[in-house]
C-alpha positions as CSV (number, residue, x, y, z in Angstrom):
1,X,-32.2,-3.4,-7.5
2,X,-34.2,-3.3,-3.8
3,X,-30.6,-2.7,-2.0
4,X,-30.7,-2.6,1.4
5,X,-31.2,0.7,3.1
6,X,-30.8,0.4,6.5
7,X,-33.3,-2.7,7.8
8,X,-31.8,-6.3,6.7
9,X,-33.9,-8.7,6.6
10,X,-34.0,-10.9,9.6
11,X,-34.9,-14.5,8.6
12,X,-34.8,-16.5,5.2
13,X,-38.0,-16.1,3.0
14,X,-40.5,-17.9,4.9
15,X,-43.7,-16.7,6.2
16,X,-45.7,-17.7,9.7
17,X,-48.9,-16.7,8.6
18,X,-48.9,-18.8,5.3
19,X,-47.5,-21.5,7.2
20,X,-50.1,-21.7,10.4
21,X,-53.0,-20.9,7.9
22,X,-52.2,-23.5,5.8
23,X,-53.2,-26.0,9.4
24,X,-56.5,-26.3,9.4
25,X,-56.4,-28.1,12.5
26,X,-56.9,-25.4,15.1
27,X,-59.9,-24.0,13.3
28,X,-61.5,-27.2,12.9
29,X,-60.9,-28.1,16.8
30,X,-62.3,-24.7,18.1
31,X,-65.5,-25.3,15.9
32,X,-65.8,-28.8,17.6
33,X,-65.5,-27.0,20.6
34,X,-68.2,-24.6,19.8
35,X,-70.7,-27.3,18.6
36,X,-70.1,-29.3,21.9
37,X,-70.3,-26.4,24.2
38,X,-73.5,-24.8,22.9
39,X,-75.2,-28.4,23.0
40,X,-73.8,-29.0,27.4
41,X,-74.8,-25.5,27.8
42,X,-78.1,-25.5,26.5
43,X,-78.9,-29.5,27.5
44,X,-77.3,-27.7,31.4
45,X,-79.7,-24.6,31.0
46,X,-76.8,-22.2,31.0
47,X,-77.1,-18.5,29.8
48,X,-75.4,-16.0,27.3
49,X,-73.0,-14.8,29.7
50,X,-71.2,-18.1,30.9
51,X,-71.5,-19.4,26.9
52,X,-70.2,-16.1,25.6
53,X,-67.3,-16.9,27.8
54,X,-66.6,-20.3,26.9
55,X,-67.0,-19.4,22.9
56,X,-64.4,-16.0,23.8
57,X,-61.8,-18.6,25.5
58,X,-61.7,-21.4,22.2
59,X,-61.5,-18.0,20.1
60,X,-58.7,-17.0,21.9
61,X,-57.1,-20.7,21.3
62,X,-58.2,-20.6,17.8
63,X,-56.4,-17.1,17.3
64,X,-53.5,-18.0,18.7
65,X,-53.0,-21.2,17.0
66,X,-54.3,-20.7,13.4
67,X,-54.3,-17.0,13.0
68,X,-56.6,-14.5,12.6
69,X,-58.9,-15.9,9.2
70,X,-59.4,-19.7,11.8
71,X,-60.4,-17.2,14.8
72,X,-63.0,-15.3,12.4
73,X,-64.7,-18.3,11.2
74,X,-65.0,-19.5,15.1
75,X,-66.1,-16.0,15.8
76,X,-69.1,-15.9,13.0
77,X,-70.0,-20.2,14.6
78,X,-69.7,-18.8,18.1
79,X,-72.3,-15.8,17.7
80,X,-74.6,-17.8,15.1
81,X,-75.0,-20.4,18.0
82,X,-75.4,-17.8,20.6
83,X,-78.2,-16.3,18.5
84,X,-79.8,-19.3,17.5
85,X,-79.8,-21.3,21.2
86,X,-78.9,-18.4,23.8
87,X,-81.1,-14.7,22.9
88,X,-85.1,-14.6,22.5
89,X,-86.5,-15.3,20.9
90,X,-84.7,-19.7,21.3
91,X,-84.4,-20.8,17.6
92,X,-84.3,-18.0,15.6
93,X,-82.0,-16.1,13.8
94,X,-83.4,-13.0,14.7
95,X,-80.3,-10.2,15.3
96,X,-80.0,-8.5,18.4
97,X,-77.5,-5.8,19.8
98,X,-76.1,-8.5,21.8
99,X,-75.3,-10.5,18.6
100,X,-73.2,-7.6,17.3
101,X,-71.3,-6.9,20.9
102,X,-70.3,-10.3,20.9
103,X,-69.7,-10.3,17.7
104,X,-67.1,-7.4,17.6
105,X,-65.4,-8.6,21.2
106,X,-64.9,-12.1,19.4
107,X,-63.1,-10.3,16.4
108,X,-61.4,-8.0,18.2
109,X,-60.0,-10.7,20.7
110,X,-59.0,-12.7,17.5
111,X,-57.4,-9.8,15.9
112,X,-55.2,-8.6,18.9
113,X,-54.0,-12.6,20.1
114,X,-53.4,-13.1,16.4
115,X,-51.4,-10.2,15.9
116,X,-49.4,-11.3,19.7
117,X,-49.6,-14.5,18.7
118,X,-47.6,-14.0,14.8
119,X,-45.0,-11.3,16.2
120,X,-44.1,-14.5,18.8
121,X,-43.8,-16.8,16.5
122,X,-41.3,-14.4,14.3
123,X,-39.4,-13.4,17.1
124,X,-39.2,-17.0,18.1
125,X,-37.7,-17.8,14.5
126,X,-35.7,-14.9,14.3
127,X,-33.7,-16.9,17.4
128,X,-33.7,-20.3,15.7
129,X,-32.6,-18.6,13.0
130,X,-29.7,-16.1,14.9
131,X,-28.4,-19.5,17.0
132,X,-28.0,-21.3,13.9
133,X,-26.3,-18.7,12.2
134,X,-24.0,-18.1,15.4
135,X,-23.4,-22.2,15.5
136,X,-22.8,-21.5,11.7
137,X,-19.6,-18.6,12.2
138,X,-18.2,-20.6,15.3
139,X,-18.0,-23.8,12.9
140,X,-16.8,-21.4,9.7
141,X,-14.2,-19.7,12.7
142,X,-13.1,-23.0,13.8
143,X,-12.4,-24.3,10.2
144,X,-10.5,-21.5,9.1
145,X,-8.1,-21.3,11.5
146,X,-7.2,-25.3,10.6
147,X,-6.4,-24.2,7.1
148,X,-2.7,-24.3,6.1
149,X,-1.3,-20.6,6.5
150,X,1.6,-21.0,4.2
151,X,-1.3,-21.6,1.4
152,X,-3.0,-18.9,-0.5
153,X,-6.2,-19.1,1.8
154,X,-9.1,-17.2,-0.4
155,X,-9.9,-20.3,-2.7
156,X,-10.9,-22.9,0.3
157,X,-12.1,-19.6,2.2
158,X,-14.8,-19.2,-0.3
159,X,-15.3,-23.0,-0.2
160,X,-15.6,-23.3,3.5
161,X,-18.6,-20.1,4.0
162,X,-20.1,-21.8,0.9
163,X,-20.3,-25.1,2.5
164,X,-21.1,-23.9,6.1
165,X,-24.2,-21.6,4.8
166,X,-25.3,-23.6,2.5
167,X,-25.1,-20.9,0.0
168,X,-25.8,-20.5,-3.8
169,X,-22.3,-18.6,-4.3
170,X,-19.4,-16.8,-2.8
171,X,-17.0,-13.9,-4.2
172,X,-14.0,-13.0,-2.6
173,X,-12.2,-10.0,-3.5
174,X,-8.4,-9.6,-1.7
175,X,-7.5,-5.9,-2.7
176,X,-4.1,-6.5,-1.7
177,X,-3.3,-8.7,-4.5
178,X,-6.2,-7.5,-6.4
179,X,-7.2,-11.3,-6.8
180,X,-11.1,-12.3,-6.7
181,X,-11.8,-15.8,-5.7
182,X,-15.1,-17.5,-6.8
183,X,-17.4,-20.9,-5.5
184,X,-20.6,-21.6,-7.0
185,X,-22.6,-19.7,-9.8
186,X,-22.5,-16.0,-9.4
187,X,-24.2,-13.6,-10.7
188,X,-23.0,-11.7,-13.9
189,X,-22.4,-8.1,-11.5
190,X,-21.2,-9.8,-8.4
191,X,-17.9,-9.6,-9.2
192,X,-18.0,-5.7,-9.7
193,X,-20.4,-5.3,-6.8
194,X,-18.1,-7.1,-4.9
195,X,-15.3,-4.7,-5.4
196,X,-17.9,-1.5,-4.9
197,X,-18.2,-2.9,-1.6
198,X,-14.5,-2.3,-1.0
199,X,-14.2,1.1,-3.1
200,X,-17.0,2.4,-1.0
201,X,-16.5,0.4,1.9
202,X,-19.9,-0.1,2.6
203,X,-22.8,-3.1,3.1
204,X,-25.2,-3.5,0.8
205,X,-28.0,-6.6,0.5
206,X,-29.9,-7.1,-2.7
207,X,-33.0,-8.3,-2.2
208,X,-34.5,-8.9,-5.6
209,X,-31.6,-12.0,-5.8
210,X,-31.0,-12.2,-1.7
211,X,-27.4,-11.2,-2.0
212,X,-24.8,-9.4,0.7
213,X,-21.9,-7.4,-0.3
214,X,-19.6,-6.4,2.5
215,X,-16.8,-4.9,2.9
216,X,-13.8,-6.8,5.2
217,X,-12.4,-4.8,7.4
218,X,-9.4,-4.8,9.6
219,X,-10.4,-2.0,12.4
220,X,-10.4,1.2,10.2
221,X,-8.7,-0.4,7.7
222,X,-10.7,-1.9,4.7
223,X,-8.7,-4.9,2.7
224,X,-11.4,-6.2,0.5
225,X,-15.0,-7.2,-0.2
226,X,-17.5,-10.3,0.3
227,X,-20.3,-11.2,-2.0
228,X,-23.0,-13.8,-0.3
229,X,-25.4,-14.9,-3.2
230,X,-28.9,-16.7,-1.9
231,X,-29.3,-16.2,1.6
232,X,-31.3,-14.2,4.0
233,X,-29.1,-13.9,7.0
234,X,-29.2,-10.5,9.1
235,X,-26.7,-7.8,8.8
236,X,-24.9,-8.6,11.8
237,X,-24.1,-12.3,10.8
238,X,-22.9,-10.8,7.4
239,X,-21.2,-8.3,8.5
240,X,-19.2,-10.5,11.4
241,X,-18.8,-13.3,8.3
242,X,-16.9,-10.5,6.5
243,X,-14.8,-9.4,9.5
244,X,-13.9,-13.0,10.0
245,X,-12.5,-13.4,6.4
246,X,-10.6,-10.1,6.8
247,X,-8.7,-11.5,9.2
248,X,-8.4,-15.2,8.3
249,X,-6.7,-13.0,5.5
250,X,-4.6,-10.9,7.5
251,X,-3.4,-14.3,9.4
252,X,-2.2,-15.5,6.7
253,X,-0.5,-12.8,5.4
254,X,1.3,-12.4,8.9
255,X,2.2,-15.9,9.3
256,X,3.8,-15.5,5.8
257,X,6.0,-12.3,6.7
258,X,7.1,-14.2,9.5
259,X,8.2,-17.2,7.4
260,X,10.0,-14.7,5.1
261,X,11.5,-12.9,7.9
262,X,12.8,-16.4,9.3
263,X,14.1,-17.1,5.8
264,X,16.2,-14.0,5.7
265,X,17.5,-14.5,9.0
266,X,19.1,-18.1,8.4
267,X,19.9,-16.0,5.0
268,X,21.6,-13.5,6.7
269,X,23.4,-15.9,9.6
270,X,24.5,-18.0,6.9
271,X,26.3,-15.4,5.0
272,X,28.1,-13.7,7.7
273,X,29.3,-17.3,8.8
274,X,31.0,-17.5,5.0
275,X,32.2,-14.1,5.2
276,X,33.4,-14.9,8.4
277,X,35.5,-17.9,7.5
278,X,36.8,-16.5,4.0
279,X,38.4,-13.4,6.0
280,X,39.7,-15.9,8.3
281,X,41.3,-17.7,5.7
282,X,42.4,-14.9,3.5
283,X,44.4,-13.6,6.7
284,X,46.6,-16.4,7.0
285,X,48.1,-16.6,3.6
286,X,48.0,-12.7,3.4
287,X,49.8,-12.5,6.6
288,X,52.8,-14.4,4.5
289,X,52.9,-12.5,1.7
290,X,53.3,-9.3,3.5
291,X,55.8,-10.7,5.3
292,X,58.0,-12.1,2.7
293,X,57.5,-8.8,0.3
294,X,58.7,-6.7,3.4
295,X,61.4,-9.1,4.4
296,X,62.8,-8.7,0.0
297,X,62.8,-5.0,1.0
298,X,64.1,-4.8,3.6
299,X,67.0,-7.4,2.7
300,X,67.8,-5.0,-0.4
301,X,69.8,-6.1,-3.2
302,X,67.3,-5.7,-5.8
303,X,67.0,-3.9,-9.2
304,X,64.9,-1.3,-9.7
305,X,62.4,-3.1,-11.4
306,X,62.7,-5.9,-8.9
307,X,62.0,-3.4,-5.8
308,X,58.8,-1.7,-7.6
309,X,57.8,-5.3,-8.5
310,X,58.0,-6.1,-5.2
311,X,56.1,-3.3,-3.7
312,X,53.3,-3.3,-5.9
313,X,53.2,-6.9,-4.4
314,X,53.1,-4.8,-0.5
315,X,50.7,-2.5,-1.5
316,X,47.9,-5.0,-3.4
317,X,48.7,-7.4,-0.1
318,X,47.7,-4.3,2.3
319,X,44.7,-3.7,0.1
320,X,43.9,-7.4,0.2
321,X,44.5,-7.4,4.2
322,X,42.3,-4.2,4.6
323,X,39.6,-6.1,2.3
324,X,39.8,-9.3,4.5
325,X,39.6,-6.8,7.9
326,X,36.2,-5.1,6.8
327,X,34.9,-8.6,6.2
328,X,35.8,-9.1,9.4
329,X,34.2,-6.4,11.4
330,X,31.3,-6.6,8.8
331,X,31.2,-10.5,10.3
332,X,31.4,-9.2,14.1
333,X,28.6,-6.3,14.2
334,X,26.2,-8.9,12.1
335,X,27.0,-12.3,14.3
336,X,27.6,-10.7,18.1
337,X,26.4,-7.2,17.5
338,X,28.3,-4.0,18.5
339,X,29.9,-4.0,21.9
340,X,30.5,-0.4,22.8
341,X,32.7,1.0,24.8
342,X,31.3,4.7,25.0
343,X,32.4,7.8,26.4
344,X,32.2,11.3,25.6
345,X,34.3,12.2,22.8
346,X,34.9,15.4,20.2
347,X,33.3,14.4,16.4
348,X,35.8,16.9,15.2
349,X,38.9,15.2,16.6
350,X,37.7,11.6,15.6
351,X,37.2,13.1,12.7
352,X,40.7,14.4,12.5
353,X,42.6,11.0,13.4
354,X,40.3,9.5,10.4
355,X,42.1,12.3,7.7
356,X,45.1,12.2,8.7
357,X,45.3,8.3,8.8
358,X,45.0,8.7,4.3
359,X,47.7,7.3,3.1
360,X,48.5,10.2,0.7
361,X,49.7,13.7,2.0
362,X,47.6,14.6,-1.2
363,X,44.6,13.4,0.0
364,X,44.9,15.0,3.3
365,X,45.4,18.1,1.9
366,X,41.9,18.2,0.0
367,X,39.9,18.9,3.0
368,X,38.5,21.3,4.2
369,X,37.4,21.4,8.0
370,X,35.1,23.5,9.8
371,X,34.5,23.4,13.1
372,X,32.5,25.5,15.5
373,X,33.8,27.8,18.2
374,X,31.8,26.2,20.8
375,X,31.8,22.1,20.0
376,X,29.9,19.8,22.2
377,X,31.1,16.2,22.7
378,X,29.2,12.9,22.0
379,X,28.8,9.8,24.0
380,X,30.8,7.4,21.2
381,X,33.1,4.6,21.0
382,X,35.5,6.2,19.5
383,X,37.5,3.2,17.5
384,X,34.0,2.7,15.7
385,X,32.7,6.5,15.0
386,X,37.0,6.7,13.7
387,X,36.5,3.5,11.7
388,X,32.8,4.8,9.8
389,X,34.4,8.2,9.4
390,X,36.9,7.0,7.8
391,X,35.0,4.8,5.5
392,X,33.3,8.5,4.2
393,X,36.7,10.2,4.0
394,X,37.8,7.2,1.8
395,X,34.5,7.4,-0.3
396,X,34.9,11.5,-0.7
397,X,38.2,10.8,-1.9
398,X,38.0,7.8,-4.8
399,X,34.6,9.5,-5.5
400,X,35.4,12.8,-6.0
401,X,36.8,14.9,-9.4
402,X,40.8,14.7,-8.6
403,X,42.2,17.4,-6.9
404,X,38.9,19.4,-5.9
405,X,38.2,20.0,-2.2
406,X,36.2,18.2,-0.1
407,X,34.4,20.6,2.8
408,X,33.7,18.8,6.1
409,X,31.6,20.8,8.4
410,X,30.2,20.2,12.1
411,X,27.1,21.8,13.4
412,X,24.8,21.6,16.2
413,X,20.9,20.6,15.5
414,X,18.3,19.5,18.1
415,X,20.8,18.5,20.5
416,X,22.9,16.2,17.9
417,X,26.1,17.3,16.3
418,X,26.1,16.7,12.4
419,X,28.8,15.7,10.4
420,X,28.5,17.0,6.9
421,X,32.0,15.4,4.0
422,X,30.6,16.9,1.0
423,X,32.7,16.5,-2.6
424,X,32.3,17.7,-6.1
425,X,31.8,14.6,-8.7
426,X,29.2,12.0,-8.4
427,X,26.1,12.9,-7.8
428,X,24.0,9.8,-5.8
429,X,20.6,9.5,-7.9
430,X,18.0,9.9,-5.4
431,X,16.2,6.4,-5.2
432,X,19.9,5.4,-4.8
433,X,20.5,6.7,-1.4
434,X,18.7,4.6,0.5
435,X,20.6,1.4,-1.1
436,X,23.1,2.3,-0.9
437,X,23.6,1.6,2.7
438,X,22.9,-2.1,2.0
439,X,25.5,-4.8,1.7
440,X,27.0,-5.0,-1.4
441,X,24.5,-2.6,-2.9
442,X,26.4,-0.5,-5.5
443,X,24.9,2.4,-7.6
444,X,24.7,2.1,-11.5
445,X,26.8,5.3,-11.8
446,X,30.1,3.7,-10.1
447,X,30.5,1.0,-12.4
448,X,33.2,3.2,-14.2
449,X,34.5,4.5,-11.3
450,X,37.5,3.0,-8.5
451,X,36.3,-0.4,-7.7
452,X,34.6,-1.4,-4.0
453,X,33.3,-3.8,-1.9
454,X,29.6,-2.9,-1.2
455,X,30.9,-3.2,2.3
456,X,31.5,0.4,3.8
457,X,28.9,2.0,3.8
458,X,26.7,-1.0,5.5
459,X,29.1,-0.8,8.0
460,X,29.0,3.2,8.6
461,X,25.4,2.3,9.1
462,X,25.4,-0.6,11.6
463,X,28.0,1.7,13.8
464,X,25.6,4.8,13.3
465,X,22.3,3.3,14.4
466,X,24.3,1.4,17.6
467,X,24.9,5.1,18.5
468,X,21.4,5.8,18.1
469,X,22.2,8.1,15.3
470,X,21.5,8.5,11.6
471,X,23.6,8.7,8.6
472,X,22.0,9.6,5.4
473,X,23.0,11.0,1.6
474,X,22.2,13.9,-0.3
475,X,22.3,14.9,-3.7
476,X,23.3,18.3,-5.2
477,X,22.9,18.7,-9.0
478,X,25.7,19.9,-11.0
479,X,28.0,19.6,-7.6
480,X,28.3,16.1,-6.1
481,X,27.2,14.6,-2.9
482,X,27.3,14.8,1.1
483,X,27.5,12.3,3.5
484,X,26.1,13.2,6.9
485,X,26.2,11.3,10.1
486,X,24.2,12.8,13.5
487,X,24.8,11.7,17.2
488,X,23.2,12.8,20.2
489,X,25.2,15.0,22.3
490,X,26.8,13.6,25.5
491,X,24.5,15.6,27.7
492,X,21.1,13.3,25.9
């Protein structure tokens, strides 16, 4: 295929020589020159030397204007003359050594000035050619960065270079979407090529069909591939055309996340305001309920049925009223974030006050505490580090196979203590313990089980990480689950 192995070509297919040898006009001056120079030199009685040098000075001219075949046929009229006018015997064509040293300094003179002369003239196009390609990546630069971001931006990408470079056709090849975006005729491989490129991230140039394939590039990083069909452009102009589509890609892509992150803000800000005002407004009328269902109690009087009536009304309304106050803090560390008020504090005894706050003496019973002989304290707020415990004491116990224990141990690791509340029962599937610390987020395997809220364990999480801790889940087969929260010890 003639891929490129290491020298790119520098200009488009054109060649100086074929071009300045096509002009006969320098040749055909410099042999004008000859004939009127030999006739003022011989009608002015000058010799060889002073003629040799005029003929050496219009070979020079001829050399350097219309290349080395021009300055040969002014070398062959310069000596013929010489011969003829300028060495004994006068008109004849009678060779002499002389003829054949001024010979061989003519051709050598027009071999090395047409040799200086060519390498000029390509160097000289190679900078036409390199400021025209830079003028070209400023204007493709300054077009891409006009193009709507919230678009899919390969398709007028691949438009745009075509356009700019004047190019038979452009591939595109986004490996994060594994999308490939054509303009123009390509070639029957170009698309695979294309994706080679990326694979191997490597450059390649083709130069049986005068095609690029690059890789884009985003520092180390390679994000997809560039084909360039019908053009001559050096590597580096390739190569920064690729690096400039890499990141009009990555642009995009970042202006995107942000618009998504934006949307989930308002998202978010929007549903804490509704949970917000629906706990508001669920504590008004609960407020009333519970007090008219204590009030019936308390004024007695009633049946039997009439009193459990009634406090299955008191106990739903609590439930409802404990409902409407998670909704509420869930509201607070969401709209205004978690105000602490830290100081240092035992885990164990927060712990503690969150066990024996269970409603059944049952309940309390079930656990299990272990505590080590020397505890050290954490830097908590300790109505908050209560309130998440308490949420995983409640969860041990609805979760849990009735009646089993539940073991809650403290130890000490890299200067955090670590709460472990493990239970037998339900085991968290693993690609479930991660979501289950979003809102709402429930597991497929507590469908059956005590209804919730989706609420709790969010909220163990929002406390946790405002204490620059971590609370996690883990998994034990045929056992059940453990819930473990870590906070830095006072001292960090």
């Amino acid at each position: 295929m003639g891929e490129w192995n290491g020298a790119a070509p520098l200009l488009p297919r054109r060649s100086p020589t074929k071009s300045t040898a096509a002009n006969p006009l320098p040749g055909g001056l410099a042999l004008a020159g000859v004939g009127v120079c030999t006739w003022v030199s011989f009608r002015f009685g000058q010799g060889f030397a002073f003629t040799g040098f005029i003929f050496l000075v219009l070979v020079v001219l001829a050399a350097m204007y219309g290349g080395f075949l021009q300055a040969t046929i002014v070398s062959i009229a310069a000596v013929t003359c010489l011969n003829y006018f300028f060495v004994p015997p006068l008109f004849s064509f009678v060779n002499s050594p002389a003829n054949w040293v001024a010979l061989g300094a003519f051709e050598f003179t027009a071999l090395v000035i047409s040799r200086l002369s060519l390498r000029a003239q390509l160097r000289a196009m190679e900078a036409i050619a390199g400021q025209r390609d830079m003028e070209r990546l400023y204007e493709t630069s300054r077009r891409i960065l006009l193009l709507d971001s919230s678009r899919e931006p390969g398709r007028p990408i691949v438009s745009l270079i075509r356009e700019v470079f004047d190019l038979k056709a452009v591939q595109l090849f986004d490996a994060l979407d594994s999308t490939t975006f054509q303009s123009g005729e390509g070639l029957p491989d170009a698309e695979q090529r294309t994706r080679d490129a990326y694979l191997l991230s490597a450059d390649t140039y083709d130069e049986r069909t005068r095609s690029w394939y690059c890789a884009l590039r985003m520092g180390t990083r390679t994000v997809g591939g560039l084909a360039l069909v019908g053009t001559g452009m050096p590597k580096l102009a390739a190569t920064a055309l690729a690096s400039l589509c890499g990141i009009a890609l990555e642009r995009v892509r970042a202006r995107q996340r942000e618009f998504r992150a934006q949307a989930a803000r308002q998202t978010e800000q929007l549903r804490t305001a509704v949970l917000d005002a629906l706990a508001h407004d669920f504590k008004t009328p609960l407020t009333v309920a519970r007090t008219a269902s204590s009030g019936l109690l308390a004024v007695g009087g009633l049946s039997e049925l009439q009193a459990d009536l009634v406090s299955a009304i008191d106990q739903q309304v609590n439930t409802l009223d404990h409902l409407a106050s998670r909704l509420l803090r869930s509201a607070t560390l969401d709209s205004t974030g978690v105000k602490l008020h830290r100081e240092p504090q035992f885990f164990s005894r927060m712990t503690a006050a969150a066990i024996q706050a269970l409603d059944q003496a049952a309940d309390r019973e079930r656990f299990r505490v272990s505590v080590p002989s020397t505890e050290l304290p954490v830097f908590a707020d300790r109505e908050l580090i209560e309130t998440s415990v308490a949420q995983l004491v409640d969860n041990a116990v609805k979760y849990s196979e009735p009646g089993s224990p539940i073991d809650v141990r403290f130890a000490i690791r890299d200067a955090e203590v670590v709460l472990t509340i493990r239970n037998r029962g339900l085991v968290v599937a693993a690609n479930d313990r991660e979501r289950i610390f979003e809102r709402f987020y429930r597991a497929a395997d507590t469908q059956h089980m005590p209804a919730g809220t989706g609420l709790g364990l969010s909220i163990v999480k929002k406390i946790v990480d405002a204490h620059q801790g971590s609370v996690w889940a883990e998994g034990e087969p045929g056992y059940g689950t453990s819930f473990c929260i870590s906070l830095p010890v006072a001292g960090r």
